[in-house]
N, C-alpha and C positions, 0 to 999 in steps of 0.2 A: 529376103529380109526376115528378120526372128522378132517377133515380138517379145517385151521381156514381161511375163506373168508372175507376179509375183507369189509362189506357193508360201503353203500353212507354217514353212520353217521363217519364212519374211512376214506373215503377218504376224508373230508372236512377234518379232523385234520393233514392228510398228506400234505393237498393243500391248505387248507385253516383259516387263523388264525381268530381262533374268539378271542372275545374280550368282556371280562365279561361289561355289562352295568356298569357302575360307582358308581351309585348309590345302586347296590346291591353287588358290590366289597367292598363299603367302609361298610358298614352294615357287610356284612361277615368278616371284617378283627379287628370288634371288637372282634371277638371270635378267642381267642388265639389258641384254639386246627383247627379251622379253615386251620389258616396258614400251616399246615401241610399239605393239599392237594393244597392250592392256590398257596403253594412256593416249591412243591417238579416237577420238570420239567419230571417225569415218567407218573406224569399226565394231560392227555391234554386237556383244556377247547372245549366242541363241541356245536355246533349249535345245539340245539334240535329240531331246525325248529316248534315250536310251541308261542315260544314268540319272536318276533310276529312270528304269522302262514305263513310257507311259502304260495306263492299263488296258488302254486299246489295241496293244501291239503286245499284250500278250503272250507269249511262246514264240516272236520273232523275233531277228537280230540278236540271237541269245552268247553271239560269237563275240560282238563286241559289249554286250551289256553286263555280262556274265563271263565267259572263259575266257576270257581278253581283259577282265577290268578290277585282276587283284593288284595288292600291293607289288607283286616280283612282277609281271606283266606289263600290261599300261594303267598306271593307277590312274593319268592325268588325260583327260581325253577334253578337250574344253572345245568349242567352234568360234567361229568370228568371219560375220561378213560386211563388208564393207558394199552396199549396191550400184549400180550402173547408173553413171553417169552420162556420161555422151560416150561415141566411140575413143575419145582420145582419152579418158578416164573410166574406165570400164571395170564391171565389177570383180569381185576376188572373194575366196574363200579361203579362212584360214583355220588350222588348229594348233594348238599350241598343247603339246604330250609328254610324259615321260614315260621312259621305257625302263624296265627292270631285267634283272639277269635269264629269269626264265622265258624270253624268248629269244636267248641265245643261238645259234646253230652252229659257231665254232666260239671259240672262249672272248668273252669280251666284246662279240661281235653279234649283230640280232640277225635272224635266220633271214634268208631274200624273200621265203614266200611271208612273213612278216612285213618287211616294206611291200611289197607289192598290197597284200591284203589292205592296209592304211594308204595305198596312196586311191585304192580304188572306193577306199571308204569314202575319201575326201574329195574324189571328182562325181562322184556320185550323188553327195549333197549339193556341191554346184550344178549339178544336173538337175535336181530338184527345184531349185531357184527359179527354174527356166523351162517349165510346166506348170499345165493346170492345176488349180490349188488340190490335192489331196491325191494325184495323180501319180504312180510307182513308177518306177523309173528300172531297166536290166543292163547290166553291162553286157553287149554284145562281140566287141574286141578291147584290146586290153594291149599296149606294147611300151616293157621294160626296159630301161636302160640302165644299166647300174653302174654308179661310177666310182663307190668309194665305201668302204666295209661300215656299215652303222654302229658307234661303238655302241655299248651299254654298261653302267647304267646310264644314261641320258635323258635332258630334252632336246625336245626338237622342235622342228616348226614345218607344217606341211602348208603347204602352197595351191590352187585351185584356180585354174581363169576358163572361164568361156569362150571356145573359136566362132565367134557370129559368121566369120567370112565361109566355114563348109557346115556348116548348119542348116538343116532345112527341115520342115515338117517334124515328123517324129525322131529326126535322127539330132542325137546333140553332142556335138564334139569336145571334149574336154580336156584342158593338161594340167598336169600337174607335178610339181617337186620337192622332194624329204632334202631339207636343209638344216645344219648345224644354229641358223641364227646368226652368223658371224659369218657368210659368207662361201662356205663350205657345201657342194652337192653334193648329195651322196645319190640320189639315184631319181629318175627322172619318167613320166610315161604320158601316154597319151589314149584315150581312149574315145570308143563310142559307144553312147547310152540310147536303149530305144524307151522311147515312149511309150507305156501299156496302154491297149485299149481294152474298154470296158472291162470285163472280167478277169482282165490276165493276170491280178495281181491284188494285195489286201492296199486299201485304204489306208495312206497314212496320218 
């Protein structure tokens, strides 16, 4: 059985309203299927403390706060969690992104280790969920599926759910999927996250 703890990224949504930047609200709200996470109140807009970086973090995550977060890149990096319910409504982690030309890897298309790198971003905040409050989290395997060329430039919508059934102690099972919004997979993984103890890792 998994207890569900609620970490520092769920108590900002309990206690603290964030507030999608404007300028990537109004860009997300051209996409109709969009609206479905921006206007469903099960899902709560969170800080991801990375854009901007909080100041306690520093010089980390400089990959996605910084060399990942121009305009040609991912300008649009937003999270959204919706929290657990019972096991038959169980919780989820979303983000809602767009991608620009320059993480292309063939024309029009964004490179694989790009979706991999965002899909591990985004089972790794649902990893977080599901830990002691301020407690780092490492991905220890990681397994890709890819199903379909990511175009660019795009949005997208990334996907995050919790496995409670092989979950146990520090190990926490996650999946996750890069979809068009409309239906459409493009690539799919699954992974396992360890729990740091004590020292192995900075405070988030």
């Amino acid at each position: 059985m998994v207890i569900h703890n609620p970490s520092i990224l769920f108590e900002r949504i309990k206690h603290k309203e964030y507030r999608i930047p404007q300028e990537n609200l109004v860009e997300l709200q051209k996409q109709e299927w969009c609206l479905e996470t921006l206007n469903n109140e099960c899902y709560r807009p969170i800080d991801l403390l990375i854009r901007p970086l909080a100041p306690h973090l520093a010089g980390l995550y400089t990959m996605m706060s910084k060399t990942l977060a121009t305009k040609a890149t991912i300008p649009i990096w937003e999270g959204f969690y919706k929290p657990f319910v019972s096991e038959e409504d169980p919780d989820e982690f979303r983000i809602l992104l767009a991608l620009g030309p320059d993480v292309d890897g063939h024309l029009n298309t964004a490179h694989g280790g790009v979706s991999a790198l965002m899909l591990d971003e985004a089972m790794g905040n649902m990893a977080l969920m599901h830990t002691e409050p301020g407690t780092p989290v490492f991905t220890t395997y990681m397994h890709t599926t890819y199903k379909k060329p990511v175009p660019t430039p795009s949005v997208l919508l990334l996907r995050a759910t919790f496995d409670g059934k092989r979950s146990a102690g520090r190990k926490l099972y996650i999946n996750a999927s890069l979809e068009s919004g409309t239906g459409v997979v493009y690539t799919t993984a699954e992974a396992l996250f360890l729990e740091a103890r004590g020292k192995d890792g900075p405070k988030i």
